[in-house]
N, CA, C, O and CB atoms as a CASP TS submission, in Angstrom:
PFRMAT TS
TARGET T0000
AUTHOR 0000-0000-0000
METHOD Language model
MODEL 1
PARENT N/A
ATOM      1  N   UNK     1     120.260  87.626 125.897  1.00  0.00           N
ATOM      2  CA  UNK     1     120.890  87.811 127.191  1.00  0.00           C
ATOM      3  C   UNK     1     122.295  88.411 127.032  1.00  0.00           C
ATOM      4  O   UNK     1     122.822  88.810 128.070  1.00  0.00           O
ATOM      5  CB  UNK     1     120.959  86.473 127.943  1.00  0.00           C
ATOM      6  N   UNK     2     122.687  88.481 126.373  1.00  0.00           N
ATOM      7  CA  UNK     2     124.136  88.237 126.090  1.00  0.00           C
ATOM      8  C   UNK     2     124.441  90.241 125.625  1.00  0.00           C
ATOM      9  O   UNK     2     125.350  91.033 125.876  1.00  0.00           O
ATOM     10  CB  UNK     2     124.397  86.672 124.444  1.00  0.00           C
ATOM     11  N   UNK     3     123.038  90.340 124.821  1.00  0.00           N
ATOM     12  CA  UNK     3     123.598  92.022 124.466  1.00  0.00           C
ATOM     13  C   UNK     3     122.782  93.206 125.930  1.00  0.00           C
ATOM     14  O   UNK     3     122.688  94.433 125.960  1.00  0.00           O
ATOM     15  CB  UNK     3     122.678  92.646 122.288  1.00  0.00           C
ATOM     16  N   UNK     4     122.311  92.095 127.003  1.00  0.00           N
ATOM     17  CA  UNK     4     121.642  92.715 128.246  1.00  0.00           C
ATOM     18  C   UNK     4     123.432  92.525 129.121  1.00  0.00           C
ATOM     19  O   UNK     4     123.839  93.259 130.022  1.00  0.00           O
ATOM     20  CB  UNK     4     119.840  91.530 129.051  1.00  0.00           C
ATOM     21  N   UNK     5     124.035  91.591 128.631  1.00  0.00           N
ATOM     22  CA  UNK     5     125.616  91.890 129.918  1.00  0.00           C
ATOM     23  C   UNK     5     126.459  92.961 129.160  1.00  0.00           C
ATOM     24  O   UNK     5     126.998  93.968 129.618  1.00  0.00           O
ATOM     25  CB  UNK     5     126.994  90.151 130.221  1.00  0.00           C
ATOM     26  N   UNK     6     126.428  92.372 127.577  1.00  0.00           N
ATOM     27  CA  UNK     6     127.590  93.654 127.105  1.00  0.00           C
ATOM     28  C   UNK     6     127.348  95.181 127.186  1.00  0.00           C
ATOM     29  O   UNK     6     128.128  96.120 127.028  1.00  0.00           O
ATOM     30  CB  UNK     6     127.901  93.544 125.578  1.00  0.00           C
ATOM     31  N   UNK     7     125.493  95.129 127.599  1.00  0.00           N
ATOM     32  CA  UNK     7     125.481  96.733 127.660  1.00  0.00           C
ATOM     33  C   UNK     7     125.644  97.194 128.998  1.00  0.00           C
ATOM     34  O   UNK     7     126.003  98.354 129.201  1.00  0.00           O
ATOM     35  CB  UNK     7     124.153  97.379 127.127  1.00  0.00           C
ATOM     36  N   UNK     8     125.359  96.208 130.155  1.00  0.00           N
ATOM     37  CA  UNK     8     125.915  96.709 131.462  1.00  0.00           C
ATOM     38  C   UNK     8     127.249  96.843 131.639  1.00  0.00           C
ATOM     39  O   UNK     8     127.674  97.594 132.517  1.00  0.00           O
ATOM     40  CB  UNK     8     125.560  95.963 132.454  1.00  0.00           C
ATOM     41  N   UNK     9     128.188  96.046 130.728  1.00  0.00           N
ATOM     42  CA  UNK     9     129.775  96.139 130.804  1.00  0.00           C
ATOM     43  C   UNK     9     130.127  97.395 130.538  1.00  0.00           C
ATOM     44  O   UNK     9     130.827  98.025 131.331  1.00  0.00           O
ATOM     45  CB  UNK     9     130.557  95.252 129.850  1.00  0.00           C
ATOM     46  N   UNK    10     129.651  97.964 129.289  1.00  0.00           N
ATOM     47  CA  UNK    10     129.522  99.262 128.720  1.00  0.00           C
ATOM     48  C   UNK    10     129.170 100.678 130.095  1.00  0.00           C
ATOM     49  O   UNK    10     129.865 101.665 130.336  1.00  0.00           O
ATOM     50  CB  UNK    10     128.129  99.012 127.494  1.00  0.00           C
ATOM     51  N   UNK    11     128.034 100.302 130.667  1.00  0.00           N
ATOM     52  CA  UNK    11     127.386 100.972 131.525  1.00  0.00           C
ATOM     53  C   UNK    11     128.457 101.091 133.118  1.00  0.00           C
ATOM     54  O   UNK    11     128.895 102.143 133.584  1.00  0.00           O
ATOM     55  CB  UNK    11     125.876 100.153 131.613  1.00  0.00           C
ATOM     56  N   UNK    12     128.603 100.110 133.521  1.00  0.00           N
ATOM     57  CA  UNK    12     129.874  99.772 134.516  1.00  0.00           C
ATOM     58  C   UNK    12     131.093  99.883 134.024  1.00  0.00           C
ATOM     59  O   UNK    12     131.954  99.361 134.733  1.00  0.00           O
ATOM     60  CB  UNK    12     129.905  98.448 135.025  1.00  0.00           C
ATOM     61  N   UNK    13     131.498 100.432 132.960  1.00  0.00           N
ATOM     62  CA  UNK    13     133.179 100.901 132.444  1.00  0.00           C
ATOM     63  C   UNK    13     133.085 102.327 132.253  1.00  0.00           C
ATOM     64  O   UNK    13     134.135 102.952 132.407  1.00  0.00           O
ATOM     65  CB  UNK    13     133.808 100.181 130.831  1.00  0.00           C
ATOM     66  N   UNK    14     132.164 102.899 131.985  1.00  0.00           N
ATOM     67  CA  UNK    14     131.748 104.556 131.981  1.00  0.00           C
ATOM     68  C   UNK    14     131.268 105.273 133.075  1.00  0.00           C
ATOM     69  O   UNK    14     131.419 106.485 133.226  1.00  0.00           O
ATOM     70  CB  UNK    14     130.713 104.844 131.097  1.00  0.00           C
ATOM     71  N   UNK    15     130.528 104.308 134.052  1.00  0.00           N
ATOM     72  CA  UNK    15     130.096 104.409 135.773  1.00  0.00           C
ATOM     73  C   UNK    15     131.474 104.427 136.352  1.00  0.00           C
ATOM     74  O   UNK    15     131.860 105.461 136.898  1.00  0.00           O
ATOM     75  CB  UNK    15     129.091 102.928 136.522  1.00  0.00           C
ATOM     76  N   UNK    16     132.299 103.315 136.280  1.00  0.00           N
ATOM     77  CA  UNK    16     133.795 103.325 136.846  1.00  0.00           C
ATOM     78  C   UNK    16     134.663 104.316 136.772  1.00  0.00           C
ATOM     79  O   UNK    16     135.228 104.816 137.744  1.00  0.00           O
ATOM     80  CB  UNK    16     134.503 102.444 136.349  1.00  0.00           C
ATOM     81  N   UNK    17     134.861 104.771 135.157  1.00  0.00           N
ATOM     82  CA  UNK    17     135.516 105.588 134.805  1.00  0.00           C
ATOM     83  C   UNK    17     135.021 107.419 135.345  1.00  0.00           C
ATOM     84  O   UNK    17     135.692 108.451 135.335  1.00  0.00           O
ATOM     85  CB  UNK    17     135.522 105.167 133.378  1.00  0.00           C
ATOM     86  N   UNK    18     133.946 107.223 135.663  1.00  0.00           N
ATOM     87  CA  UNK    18     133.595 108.749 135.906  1.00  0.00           C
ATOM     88  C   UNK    18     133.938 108.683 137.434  1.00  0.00           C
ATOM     89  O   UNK    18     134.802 109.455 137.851  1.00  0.00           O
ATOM     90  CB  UNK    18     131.842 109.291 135.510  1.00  0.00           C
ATOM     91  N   UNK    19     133.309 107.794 138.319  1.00  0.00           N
ATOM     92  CA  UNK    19     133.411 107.250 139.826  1.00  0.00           C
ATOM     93  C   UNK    19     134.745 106.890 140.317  1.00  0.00           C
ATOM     94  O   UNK    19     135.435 107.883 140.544  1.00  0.00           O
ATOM     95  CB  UNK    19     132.587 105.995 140.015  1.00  0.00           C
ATOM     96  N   UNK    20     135.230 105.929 140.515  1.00  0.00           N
ATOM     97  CA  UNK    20     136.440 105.558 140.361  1.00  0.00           C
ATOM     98  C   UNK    20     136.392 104.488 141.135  1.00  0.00           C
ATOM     99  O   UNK    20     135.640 103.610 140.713  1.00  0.00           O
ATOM    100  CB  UNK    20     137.417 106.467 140.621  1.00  0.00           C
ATOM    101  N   UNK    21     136.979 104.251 142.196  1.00  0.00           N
ATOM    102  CA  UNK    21     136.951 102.886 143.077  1.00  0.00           C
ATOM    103  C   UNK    21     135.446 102.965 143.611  1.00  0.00           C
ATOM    104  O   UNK    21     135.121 104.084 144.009  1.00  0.00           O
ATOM    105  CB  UNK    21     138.213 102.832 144.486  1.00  0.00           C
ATOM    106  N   UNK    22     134.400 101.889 143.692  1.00  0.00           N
ATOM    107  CA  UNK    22     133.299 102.199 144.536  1.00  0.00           C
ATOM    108  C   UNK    22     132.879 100.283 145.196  1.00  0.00           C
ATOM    109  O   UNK    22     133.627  99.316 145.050  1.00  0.00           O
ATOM    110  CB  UNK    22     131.838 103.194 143.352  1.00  0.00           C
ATOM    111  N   UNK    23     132.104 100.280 145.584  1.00  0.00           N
ATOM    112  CA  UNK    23     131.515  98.548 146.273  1.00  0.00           C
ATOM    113  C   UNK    23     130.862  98.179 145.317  1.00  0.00           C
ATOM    114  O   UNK    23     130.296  99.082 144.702  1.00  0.00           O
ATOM    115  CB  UNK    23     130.418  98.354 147.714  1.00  0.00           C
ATOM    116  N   UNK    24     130.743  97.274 144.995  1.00  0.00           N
ATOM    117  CA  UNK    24     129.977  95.901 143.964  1.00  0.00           C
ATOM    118  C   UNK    24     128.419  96.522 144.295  1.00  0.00           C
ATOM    119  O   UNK    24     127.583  96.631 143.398  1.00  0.00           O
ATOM    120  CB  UNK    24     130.275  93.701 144.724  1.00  0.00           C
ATOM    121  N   UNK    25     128.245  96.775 145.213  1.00  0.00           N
ATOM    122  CA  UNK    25     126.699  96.989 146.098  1.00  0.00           C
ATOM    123  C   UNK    25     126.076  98.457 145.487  1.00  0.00           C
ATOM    124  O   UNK    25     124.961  98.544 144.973  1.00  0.00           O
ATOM    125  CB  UNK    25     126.992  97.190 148.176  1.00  0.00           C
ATOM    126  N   UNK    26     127.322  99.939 145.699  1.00  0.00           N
ATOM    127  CA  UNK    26     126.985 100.953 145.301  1.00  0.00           C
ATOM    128  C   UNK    26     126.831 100.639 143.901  1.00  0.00           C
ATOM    129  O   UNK    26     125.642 100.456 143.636  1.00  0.00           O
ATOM    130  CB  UNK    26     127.777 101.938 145.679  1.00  0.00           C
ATOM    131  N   UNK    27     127.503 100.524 143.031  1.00  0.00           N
ATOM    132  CA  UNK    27     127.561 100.511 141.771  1.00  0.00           C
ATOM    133  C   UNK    27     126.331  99.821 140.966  1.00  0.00           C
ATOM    134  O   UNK    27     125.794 100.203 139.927  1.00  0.00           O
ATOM    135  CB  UNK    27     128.759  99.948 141.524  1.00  0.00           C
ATOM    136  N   UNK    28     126.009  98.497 141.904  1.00  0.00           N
ATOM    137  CA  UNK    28     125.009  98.031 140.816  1.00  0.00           C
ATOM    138  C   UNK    28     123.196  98.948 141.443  1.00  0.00           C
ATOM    139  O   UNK    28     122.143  98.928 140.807  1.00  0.00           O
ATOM    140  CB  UNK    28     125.011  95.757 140.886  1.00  0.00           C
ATOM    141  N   UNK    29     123.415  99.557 142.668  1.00  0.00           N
ATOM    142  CA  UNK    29     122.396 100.568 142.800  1.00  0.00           C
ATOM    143  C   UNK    29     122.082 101.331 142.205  1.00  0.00           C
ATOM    144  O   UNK    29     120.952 101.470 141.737  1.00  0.00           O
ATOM    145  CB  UNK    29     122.395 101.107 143.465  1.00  0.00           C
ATOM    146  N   UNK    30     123.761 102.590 141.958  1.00  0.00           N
ATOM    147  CA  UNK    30     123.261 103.523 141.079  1.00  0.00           C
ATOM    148  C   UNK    30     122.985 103.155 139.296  1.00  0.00           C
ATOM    149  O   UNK    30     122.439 103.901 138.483  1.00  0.00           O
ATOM    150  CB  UNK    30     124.284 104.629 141.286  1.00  0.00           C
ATOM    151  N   UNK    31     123.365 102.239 139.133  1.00  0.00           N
ATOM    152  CA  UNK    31     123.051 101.744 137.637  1.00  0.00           C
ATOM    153  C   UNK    31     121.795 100.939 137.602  1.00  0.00           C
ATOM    154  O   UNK    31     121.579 100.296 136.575  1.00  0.00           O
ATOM    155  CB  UNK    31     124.243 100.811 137.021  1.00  0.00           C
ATOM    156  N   UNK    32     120.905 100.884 138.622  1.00  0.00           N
ATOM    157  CA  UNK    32     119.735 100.381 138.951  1.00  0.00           C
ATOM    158  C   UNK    32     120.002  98.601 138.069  1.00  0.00           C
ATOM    159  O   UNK    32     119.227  98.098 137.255  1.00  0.00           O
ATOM    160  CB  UNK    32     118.326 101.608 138.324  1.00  0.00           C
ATOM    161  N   UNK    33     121.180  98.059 138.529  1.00  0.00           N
ATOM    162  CA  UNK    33     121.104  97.025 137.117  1.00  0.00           C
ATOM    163  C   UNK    33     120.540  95.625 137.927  1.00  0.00           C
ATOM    164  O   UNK    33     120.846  95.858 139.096  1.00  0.00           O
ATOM    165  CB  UNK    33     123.006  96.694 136.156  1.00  0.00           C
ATOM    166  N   UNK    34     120.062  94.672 137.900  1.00  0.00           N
ATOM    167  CA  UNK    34     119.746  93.005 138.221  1.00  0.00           C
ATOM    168  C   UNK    34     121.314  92.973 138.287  1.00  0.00           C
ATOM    169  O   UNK    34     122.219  93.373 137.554  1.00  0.00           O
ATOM    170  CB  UNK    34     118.777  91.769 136.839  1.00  0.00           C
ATOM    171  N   UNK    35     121.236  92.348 139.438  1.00  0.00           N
ATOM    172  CA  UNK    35     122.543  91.735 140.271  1.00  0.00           C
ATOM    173  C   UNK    35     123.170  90.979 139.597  1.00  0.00           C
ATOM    174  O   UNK    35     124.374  91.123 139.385  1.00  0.00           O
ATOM    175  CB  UNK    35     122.338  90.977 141.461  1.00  0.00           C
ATOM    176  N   UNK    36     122.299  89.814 139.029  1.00  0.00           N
ATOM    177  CA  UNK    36     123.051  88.413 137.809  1.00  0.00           C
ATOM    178  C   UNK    36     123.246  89.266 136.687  1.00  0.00           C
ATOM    179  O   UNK    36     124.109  88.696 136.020  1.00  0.00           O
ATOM    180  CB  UNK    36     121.851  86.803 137.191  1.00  0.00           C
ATOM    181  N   UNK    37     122.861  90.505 136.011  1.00  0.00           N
ATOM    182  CA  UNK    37     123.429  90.814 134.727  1.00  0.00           C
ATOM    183  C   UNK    37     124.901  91.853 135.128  1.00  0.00           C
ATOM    184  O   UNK    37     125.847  91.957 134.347  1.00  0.00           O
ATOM    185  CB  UNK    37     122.107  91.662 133.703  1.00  0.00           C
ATOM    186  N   UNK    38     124.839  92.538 136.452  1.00  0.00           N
ATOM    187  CA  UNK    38     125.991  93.399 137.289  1.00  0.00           C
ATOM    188  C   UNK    38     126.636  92.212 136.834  1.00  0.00           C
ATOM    189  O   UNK    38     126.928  91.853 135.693  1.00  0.00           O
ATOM    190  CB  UNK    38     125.946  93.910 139.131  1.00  0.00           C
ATOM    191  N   UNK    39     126.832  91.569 138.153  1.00  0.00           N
ATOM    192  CA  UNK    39     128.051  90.238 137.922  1.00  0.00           C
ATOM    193  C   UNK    39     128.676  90.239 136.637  1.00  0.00           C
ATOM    194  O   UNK    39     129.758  90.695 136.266  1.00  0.00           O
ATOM    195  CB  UNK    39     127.408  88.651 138.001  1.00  0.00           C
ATOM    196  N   UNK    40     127.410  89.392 135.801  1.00  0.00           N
ATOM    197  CA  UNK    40     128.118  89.418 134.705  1.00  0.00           C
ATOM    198  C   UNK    40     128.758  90.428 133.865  1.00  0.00           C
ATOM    199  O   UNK    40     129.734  90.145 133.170  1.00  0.00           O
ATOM    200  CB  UNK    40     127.542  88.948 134.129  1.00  0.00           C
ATOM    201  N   UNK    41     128.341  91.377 133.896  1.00  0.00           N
ATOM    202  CA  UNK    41     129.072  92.557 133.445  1.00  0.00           C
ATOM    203  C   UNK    41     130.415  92.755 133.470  1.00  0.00           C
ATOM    204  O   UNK    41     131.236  92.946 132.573  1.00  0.00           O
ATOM    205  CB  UNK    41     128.691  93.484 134.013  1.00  0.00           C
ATOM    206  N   UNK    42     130.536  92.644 135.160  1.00  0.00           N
ATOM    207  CA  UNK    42     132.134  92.456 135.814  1.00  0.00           C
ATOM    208  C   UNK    42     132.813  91.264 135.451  1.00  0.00           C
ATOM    209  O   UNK    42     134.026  91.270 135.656  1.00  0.00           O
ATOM    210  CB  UNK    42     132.181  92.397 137.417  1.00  0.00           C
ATOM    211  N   UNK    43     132.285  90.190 134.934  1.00  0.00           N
ATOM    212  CA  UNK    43     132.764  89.238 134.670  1.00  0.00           C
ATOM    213  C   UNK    43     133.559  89.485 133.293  1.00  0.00           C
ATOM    214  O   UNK    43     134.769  89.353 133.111  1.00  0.00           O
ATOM    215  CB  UNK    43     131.803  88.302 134.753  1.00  0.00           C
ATOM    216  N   UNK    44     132.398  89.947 132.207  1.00  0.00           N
ATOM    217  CA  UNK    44     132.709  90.424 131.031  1.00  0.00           C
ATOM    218  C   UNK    44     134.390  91.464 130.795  1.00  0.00           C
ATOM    219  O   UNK    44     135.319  91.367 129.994  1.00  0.00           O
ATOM    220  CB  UNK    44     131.328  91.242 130.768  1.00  0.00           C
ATOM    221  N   UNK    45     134.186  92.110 131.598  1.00  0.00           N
ATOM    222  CA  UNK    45     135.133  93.206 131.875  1.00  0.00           C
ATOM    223  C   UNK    45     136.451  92.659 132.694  1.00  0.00           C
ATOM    224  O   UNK    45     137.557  93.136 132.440  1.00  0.00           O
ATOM    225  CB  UNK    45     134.347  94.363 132.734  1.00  0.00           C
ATOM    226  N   UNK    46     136.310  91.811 133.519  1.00  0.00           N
ATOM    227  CA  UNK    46     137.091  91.010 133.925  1.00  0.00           C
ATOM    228  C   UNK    46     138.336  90.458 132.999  1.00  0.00           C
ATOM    229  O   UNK    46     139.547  90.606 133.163  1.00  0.00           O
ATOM    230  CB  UNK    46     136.300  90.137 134.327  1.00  0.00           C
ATOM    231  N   UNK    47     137.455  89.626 131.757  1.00  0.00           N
ATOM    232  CA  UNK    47     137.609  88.528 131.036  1.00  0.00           C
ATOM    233  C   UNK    47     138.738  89.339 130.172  1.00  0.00           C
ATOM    234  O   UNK    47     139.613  88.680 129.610  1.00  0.00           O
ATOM    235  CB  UNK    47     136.193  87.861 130.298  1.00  0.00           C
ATOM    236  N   UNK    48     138.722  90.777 130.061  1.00  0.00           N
ATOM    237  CA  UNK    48     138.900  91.572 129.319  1.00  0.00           C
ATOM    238  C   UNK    48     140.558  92.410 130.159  1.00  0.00           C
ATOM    239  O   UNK    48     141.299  93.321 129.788  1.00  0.00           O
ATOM    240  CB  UNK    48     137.353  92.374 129.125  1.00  0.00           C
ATOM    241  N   UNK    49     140.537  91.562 131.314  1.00  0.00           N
ATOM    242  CA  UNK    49     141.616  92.384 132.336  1.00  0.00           C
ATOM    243  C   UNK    49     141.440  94.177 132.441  1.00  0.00           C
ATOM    244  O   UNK    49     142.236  95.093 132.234  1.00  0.00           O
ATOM    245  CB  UNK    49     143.341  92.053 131.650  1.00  0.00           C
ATOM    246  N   UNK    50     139.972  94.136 132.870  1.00  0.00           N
ATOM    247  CA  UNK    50     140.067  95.698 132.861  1.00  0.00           C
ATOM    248  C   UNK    50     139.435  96.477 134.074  1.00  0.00           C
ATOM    249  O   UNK    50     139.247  97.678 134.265  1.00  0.00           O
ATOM    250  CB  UNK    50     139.355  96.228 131.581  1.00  0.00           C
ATOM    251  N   UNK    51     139.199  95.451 134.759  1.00  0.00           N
ATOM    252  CA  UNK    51     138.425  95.417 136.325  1.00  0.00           C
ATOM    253  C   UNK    51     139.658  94.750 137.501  1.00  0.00           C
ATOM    254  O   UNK    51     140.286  93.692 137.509  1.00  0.00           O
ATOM    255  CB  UNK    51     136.734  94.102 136.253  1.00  0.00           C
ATOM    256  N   UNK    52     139.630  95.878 138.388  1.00  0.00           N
ATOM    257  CA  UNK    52     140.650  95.321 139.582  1.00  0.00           C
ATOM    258  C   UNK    52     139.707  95.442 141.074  1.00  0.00           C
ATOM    259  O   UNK    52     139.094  96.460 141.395  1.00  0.00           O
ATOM    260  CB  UNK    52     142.308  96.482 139.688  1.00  0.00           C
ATOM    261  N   UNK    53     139.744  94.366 141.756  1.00  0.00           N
ATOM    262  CA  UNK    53     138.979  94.046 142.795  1.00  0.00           C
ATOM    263  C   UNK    53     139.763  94.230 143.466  1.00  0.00           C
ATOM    264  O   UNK    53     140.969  94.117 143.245  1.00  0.00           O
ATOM    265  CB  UNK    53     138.356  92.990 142.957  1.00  0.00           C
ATOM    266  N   UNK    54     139.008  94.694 144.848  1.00  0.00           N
ATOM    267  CA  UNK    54     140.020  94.882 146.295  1.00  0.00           C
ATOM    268  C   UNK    54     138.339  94.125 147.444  1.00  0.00           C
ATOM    269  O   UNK    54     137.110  94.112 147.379  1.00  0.00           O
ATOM    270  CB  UNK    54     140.739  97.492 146.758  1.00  0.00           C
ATOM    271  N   UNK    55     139.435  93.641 148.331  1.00  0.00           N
ATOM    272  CA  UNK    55     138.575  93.190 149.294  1.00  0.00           C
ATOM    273  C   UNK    55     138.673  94.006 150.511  1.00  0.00           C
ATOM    274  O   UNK    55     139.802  94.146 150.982  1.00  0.00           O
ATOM    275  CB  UNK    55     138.812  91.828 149.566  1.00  0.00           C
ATOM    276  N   UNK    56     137.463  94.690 151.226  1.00  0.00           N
ATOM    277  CA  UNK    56     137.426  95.359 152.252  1.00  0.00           C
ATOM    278  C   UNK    56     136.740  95.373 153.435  1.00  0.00           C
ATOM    279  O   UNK    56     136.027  96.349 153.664  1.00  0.00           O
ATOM    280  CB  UNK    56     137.322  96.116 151.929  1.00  0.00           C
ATOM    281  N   UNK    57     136.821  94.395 154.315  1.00  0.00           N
ATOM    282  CA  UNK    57     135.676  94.076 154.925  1.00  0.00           C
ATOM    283  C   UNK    57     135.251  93.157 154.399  1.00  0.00           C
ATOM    284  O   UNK    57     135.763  92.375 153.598  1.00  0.00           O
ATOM    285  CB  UNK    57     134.831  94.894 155.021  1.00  0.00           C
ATOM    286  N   UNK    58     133.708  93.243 155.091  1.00  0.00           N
ATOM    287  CA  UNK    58     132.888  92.123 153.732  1.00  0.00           C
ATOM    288  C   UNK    58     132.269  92.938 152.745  1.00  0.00           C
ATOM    289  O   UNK    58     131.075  92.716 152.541  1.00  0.00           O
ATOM    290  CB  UNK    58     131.468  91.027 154.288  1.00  0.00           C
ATOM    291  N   UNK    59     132.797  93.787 152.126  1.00  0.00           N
ATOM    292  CA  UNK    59     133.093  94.653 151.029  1.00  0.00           C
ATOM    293  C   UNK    59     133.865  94.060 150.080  1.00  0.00           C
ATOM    294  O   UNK    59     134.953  93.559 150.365  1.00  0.00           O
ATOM    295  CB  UNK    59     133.703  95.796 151.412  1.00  0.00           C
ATOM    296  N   UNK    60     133.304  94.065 148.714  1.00  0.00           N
ATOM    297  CA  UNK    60     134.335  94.245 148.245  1.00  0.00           C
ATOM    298  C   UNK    60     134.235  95.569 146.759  1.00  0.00           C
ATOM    299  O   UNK    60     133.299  95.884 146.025  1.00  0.00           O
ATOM    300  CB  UNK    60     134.770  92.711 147.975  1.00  0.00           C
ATOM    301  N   UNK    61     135.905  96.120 146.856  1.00  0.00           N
ATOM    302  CA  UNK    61     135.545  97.268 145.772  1.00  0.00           C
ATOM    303  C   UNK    61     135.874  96.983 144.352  1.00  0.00           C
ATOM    304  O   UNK    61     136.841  96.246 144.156  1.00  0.00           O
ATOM    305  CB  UNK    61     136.292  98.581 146.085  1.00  0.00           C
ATOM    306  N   UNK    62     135.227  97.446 143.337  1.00  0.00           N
ATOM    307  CA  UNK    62     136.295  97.639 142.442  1.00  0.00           C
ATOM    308  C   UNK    62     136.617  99.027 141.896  1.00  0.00           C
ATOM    309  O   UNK    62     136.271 100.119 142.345  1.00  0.00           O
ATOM    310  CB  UNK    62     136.064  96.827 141.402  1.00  0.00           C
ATOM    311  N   UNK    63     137.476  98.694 140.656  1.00  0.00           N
ATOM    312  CA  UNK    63     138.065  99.880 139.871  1.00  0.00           C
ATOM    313  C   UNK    63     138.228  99.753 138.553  1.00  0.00           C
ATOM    314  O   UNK    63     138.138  98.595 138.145  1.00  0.00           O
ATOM    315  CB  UNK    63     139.281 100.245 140.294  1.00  0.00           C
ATOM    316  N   UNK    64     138.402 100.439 137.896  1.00  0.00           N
ATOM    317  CA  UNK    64     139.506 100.556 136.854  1.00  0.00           C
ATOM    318  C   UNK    64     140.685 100.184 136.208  1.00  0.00           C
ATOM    319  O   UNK    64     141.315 100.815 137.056  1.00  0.00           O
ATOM    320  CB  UNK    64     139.766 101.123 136.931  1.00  0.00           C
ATOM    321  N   UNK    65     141.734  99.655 135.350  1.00  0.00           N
ATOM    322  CA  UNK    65     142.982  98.832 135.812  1.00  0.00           C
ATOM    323  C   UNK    65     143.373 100.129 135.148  1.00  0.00           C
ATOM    324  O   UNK    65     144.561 100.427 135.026  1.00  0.00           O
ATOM    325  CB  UNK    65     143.511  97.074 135.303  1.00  0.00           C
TER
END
């Protein structure tokens, strides 16, 4: 389980970086990824201070730091 989050972290830091700010919702669409391994991904990346969340609505986006 564990090398299924670090490769979506991977996948969602190179998605981010090409994209730039997008919704929790778009992002884990176009990366076709399972929602619980997304999360965790962002979590991963999080953990790492390299993910910045904005709340928009009942949106919420992230980015890049």
């Amino acid at each position: 389980m564990q090398e299924a989050i670090v490769e979506a972290a991977g996948q969602i830091w190179n998605y981010l970086n090409e994209k730039g700010e997008v919704t929790t919702k778009k992002m884990q669409k176009d990366l076709d990824l399972n929602e619980n391994i997304a999360f965790m991904g962002l979590g991963w990346l999080s953990r790492e201070d390299k993910i910045a969340y904005q709340k928009k609505g009942a949106h919420t986006k992230v980015s890049l730091r």
